[in-house]
N, C-alpha and C positions, 0 to 999 in steps of 0.2 A: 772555289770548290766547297770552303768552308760555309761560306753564304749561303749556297743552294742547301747544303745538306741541313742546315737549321730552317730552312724555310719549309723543306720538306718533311722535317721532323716538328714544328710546328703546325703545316697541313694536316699531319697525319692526327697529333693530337685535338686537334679541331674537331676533323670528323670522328674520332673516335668520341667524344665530349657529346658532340649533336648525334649521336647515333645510340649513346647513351639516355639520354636526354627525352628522343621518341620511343625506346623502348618501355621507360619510364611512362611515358604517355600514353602508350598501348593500353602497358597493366593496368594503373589506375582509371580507376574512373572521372567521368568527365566532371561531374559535383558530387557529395558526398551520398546524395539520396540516390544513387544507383546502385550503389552498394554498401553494407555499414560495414563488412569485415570478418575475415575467416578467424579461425581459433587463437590465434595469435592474441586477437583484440578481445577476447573475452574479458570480464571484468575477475580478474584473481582475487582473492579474499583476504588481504595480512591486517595481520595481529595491530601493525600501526597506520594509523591515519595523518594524511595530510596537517600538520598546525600550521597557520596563520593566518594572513590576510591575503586570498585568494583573489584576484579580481572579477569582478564583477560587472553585468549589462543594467545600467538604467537601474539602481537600487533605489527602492522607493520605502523606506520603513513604516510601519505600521504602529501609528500611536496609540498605545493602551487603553481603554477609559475605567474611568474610577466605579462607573455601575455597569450592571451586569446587563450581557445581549440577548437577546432570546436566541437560543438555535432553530436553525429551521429543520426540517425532517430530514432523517438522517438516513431514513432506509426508503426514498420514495422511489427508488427503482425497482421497477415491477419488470422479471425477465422475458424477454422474447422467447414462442417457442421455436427451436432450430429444427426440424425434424426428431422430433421428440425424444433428441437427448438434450444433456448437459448444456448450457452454455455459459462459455469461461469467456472470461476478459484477460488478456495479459501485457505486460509490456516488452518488446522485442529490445533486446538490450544489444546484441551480436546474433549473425546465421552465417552459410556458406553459401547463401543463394544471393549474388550480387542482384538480384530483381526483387528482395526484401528491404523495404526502409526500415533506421528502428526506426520506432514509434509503437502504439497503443493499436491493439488487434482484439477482436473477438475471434474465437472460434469453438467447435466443439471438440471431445475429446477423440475423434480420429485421426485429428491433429492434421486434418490435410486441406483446411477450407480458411486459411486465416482471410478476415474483415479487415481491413485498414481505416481505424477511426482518425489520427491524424500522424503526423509524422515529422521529428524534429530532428537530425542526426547531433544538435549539439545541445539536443533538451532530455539525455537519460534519465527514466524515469529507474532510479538506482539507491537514492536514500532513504528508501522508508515512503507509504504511499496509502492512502484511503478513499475510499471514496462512498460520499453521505451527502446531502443535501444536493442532489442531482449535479455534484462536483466532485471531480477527483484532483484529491490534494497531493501535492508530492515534493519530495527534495531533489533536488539534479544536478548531480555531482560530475562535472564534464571531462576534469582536473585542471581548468584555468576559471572557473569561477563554481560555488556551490549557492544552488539559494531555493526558496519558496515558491511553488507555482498552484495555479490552479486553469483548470480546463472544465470547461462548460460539458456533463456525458450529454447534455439533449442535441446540440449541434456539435460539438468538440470547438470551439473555440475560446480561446486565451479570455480567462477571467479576470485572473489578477496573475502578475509578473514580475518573480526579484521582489514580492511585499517584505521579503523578511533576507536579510544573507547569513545564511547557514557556516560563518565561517567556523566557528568552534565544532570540533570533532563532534564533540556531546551530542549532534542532529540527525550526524549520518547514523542510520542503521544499516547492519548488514544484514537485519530480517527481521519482520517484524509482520503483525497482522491485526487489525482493527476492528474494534468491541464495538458495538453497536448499540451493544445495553449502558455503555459507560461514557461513548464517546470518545475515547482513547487508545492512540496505539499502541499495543506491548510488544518489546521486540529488544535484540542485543541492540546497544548501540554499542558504538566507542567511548572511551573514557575521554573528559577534555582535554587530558593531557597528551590523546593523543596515542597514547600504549595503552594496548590493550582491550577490555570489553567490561561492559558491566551491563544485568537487566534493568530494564526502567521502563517506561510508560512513558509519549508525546503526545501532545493535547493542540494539535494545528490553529484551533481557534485562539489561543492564548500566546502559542507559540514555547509553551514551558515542556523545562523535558524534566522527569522525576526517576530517580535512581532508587532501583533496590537494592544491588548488591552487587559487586563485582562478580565475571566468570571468566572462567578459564576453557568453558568447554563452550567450540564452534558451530554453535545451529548455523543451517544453512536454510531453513525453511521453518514458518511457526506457521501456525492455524488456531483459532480461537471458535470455542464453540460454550456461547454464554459464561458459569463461569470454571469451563475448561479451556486453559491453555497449553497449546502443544507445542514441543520444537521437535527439530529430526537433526539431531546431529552429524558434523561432516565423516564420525564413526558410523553413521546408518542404522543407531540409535535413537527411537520415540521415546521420549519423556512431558512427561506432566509434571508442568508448572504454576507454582502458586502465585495466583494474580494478588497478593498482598506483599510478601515476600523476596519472593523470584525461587526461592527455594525449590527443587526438580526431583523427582524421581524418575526414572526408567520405566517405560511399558515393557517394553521387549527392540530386538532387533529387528530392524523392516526386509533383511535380505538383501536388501542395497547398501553399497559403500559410494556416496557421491566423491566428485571432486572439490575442490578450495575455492569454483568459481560459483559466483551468486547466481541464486534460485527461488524458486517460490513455491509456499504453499498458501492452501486457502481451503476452508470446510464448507460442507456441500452440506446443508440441513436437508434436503431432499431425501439424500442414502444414508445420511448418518455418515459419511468416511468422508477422508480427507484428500483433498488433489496433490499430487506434489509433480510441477513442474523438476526434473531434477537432471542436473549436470554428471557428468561419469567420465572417471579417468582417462577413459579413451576419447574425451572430448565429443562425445557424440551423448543427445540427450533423449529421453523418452517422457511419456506423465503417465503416472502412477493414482492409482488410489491406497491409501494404507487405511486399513479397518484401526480405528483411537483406541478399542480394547485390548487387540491381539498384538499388534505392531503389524502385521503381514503385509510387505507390500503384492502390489498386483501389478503387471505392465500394462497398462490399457493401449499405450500405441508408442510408435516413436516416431519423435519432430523428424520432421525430412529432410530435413536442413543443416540440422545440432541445434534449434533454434535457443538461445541462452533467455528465458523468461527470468525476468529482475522481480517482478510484480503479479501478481494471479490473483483475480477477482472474482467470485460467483454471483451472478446476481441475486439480491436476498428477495423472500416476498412471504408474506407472513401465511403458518396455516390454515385451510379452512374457516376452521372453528375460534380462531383465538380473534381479540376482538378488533373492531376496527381504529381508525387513527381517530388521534384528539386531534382538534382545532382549534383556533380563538385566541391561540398561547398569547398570553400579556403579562409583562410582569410589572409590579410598584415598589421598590423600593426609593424612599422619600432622600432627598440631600444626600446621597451615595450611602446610604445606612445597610451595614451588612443583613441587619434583618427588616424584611418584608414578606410581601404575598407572590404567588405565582397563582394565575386564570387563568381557566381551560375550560373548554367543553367536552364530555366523554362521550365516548361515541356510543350512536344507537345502532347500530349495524355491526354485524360479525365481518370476519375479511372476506367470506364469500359473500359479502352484500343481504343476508337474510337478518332477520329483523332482531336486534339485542334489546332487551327489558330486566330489568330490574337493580342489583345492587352491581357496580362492575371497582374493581379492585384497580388504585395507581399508584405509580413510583416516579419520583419526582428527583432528578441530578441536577448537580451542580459540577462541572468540568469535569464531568466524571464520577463525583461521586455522591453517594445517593442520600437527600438531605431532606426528604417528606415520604410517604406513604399511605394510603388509607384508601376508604372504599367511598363511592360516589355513586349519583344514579342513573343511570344510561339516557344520555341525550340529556344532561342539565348543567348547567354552569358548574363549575367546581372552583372551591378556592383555596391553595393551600401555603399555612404558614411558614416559613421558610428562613432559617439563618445561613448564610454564608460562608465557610471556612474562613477565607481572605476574599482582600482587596483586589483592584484591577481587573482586567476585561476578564468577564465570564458569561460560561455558553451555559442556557438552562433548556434541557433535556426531559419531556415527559410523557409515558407511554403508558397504556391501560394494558392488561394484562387478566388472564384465565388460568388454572389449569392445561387446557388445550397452547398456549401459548403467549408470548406479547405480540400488540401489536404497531402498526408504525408510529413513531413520534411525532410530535410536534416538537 
């Protein structure tokens, strides 16, 4: 009697185990690119970051050199028109719509047409992200490995992978947006130690991160427009901040209180205002434009999904009138010697392609930061003398410029 009743109560926990088991199988999906994950999996914002030695796929490290590289153009994405609005680039980080993979989307701001450029569910594009030299650079922080990527925008395929592993907190930001005139990210990171948050600048081509100053207060989105930079606090607070500094003042209140999950913003030089993908307590998200003078935000639509954007990108394209791109960029410094030349040619054409003559005005960087200036003569060799701050791999950066505007780099 005894025998049977344990066999029976073994039976039963069987099929309760395997009935468990397919229910399990139902829910989930069958690979992970069917569906990334309802609100649950959103990416939450705290104060402390992962420390250690995360592991990592296939880390391939990237050896310094002692002269400096030339950078290639940083702004040569010219944007599609979409039916003659807006068009964003973002990263899908989390939705509700199991038939979204994350991955990297265009769309416009109706927010009802997302583009799938490529799609990784264990490559978030979540640490801080730019994109310049017809590459977008990113950190991806999975939480079993964090490191370096790059993706080709002309066909979306893997550049370079794991070049650098991001294990020190000091990498990840939790928002951050990319200067164009400088070359560099600014944006909160984390502190190395891991507590905490402080502003600073990342320089992908070097791989160096530079600190301004610790903070206490949570942007959830920055936007940079030449040299204004912005955050929007998870108080729903615009402030302007000093790109030497980090030091911040307050524009005003935007009328929104986002949530603690990561978001993006990004500046439209077209309208002058700023996009902000942005997350809301009630886990549902909408994008926004804020006016940089007033703070006001505006709802232009809501994701229809909750879609959780990590990343927001506009594509830039210089205007009209401002001048065209340099070419020829070469640079000579002798036996790794911090001072040399930088060669260029300036361009004879405006960016609408009509015809530039006479003296044209350039600015010549170094990782960033800016180490010649002077005026040249449209369509002639230029040569400018140049010291280095420091040693080690460096990107050189240089763009003619107007009144009316700059234009793309070499």
């Amino acid at each position: 009697m005894r025998k049977n009743l344990l066999s029976a109560l073994l039976l039963a926990v069987s099929l309760l185990a395997s009935s468990v088991v397919e229910a399990q199988n139902e829910l989930a999906p069958a690979t992970p690119y069917q569906g990334i994950a309802h609100s649950g999996m959103m990416s939450r914002i705290s104060k402390r970051a992962f420390v250690g030695t995360a592991p990592n796929r296939n880390s391939r490290p990237q050896l310094l050199s002692a002269e400096p590289t030339v950078r290639r153009n940083p702004m040569a994405l010219v944007p599609r028109k979409v039916a003659n609005e807006t068009e964003l680039w973002g990263a899908v980080y989390s939705t509700k719509n199991y038939n979204v993979d994350r991955g990297f989307y265009s769309f416009t701001p109706s927010c009802d047409n997302f583009t799938q450029f490529f799609s990784d569910y264990y490559l978030p594009i979540n640490g801080g992200a730019a994109i310049y030299d017809d590459i977008l650079h990113f950190i991806s922080d999975n939480r079993y490995y964090r490191n370096y990527w790059e993706y080709s925008t002309k066909d979306w395929t893997e550049v370079k992978g794991n070049s650098h592993t991001a294990d020190n907190p000091e990498y990840l930001a939790v928002s951050s947006a990319y200067d164009a005139t400088t070359g560099l990210n600014y944006g909160l990171y984390y502190q190395s130690s891991g507590d905490g948050w402080e502003l600073g600048t990342m320089n992908f081509e070097t791989f160096e991160r530079t600190k301004f100053a610790n903070c206490d207060t949570l942007f959830v989105g920055m936007a940079i427009d030449g040299d204004n930079w912005y955050g929007i606090s998870q108080g729903g607070t615009l402030s302007k901040i000093d790109k030497s500094t980090g030091a911040f003042t307050p524009v005003g209140y935007t009328g929104v209180k986002p949530a603690t999950y990561q978001q993006a913003a990004a500046f439209d030089e077209a309208t002058g205002k700023i996009y902000w993908a942005a997350m809301l307590s009630d886990t549902t998200s909408a994008l926004y434009t804020v006016d940089p003078q007033t703070a006001q935000a505006t709802e232009v639509a809501d994701f229809p999904d909750a879609e959780e954007i990590t990343y927001l990108y506009i594509p830039w394209h210089p205007v009209d009138k401002a001048p065209g791109a340099v070419t020829d960029l070469t640079t000579d410094f002798a036996n790794g010697s911090l001072t040399g030349t930088v060669n260029f040619t300036l361009p004879d054409v405006l960016a609408d392609s009509t015809a530039l003559s006479g003296n044209v005005d350039y600015k010549v960087f170094a990782n960033g930061t800016q180490v010649a200036s002077g005026t040249g003569v449209a369509g002639q060799a230029t040569t400018a003398s140049v010291t280095i701050p420091e040693g080690g791999q460096t990107s050189i950066m240089v763009y003619a410029d107007n009144d009316a505007g700059h234009g793309r780099s070499a």
